[in-house]
N, C-alpha and C positions, 0 to 999 in steps of 0.2 A: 551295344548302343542301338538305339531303335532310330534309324534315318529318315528324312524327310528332305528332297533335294530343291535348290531354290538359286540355279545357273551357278554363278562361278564358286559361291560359298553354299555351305551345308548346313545344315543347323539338326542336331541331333540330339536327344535324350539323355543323358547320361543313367545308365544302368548299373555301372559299375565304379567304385573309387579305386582303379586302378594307376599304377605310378605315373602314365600320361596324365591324367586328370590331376592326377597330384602336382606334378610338375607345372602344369598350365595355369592353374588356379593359382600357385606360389608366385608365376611372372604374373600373372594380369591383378592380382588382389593389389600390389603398390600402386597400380597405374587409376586404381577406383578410389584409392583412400591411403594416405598419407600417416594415419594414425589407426588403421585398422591392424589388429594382429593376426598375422597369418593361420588360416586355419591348421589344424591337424590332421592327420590321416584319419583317425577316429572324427573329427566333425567333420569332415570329408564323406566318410563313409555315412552317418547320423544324417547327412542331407540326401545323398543319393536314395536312402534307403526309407526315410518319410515318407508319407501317404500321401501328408499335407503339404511337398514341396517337389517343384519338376527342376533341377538342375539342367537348361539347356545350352548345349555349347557349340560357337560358328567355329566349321573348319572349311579351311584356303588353303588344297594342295596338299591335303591329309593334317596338317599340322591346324591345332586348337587356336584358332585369332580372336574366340570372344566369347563371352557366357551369358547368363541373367537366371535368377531363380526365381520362379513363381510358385506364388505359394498358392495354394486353395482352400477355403476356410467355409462352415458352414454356420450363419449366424439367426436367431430370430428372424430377420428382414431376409434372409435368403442365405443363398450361395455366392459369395464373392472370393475375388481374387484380387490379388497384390503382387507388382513388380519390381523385383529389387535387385540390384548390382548387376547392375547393365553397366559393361564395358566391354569395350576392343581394344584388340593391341592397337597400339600408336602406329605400328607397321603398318598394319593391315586398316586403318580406316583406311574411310571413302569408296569401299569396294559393297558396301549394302550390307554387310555383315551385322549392324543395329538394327535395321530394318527387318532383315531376315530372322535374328533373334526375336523379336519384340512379335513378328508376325507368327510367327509358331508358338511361340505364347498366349497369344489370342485365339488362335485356335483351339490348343488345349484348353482354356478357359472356357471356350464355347461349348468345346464336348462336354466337360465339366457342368455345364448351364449356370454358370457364373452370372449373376445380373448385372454386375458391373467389374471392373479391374482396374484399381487406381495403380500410381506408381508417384512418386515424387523426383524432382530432376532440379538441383541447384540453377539458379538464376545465372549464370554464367557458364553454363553450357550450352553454348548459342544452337548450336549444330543440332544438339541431342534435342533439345525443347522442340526446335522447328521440326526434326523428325516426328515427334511425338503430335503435332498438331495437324503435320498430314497426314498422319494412321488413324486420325481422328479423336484424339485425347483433347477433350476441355480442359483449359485452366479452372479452377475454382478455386471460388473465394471462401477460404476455409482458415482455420490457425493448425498448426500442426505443432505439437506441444513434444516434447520427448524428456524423460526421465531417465539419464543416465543410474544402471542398478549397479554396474559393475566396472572395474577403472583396469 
């Protein structure tokens, strides 16, 4: 894993789908979604190993407190990027560990020359949204439509 230090939490690259990564993603994936199915070692390994996707995950004390995978995508209008499954352990909030994920995302994004990086955050993640607006994310007023392809 390629590190990047940020005071009491870490935030690092995931390189490898190794059984720690395995194990971490299995506690934090129930604490992001209640109806997500746990990945596999195989889409485990299918995400680390994407071109088009940075698995990065907050460590507190050596141990895994938090992840979020940004993807990079290249479209007509440019280079964009997209944030998704942003979560902390329930332990480990309040220690900056979304901040610190979220901010090494943007970096990467930046190296990347991403022109823009959306992310979506339910309305009742009070915590998470107000983070999101002092890293400097607009709300916009947009619909966001989804077609479930697969149950």
């Amino acid at each position: 894993m390629s590190a990047a230090n940020a005071g009491a939490v870490r935030v690092e690259a995931a390189l490898t789908a190794d059984p720690e990564l395995y194990h971490a993603v299995a506690r934090l994936v129930p604490q992001l979604s209640r109806s997500a199915a746990q990945p596999t070692a195989y889409d485990l390994e299918a995400i680390v190993e994407s071109p088009a996707t940075t698995l990065f995950v907050a460590r507190a004390d050596a141990e895994i407190v938090g992840m979020l995978t940004l993807a990079v995508f290249r479209a007509p209008t440019g280079v964009r990027a997209w944030i998704e499954d942003v979560v902390v352990d329930e332990a480990a909030r309040g220690r900056d560990a979304g901040r610190t994920l979220v901010e090494a995302a943007l970096a990467s994004a930046r190296r990347a020359e991403a022109r823009t990086v959306d992310l979506t955050s339910r309305p009742d993640r009070v915590v998470a949204n107000a983070m999101y607006e002092r890293l400097g994310f607009e709300r916009r007023e947009t619909n966001v439509y989804r077609l479930t392809l697969t149950e």
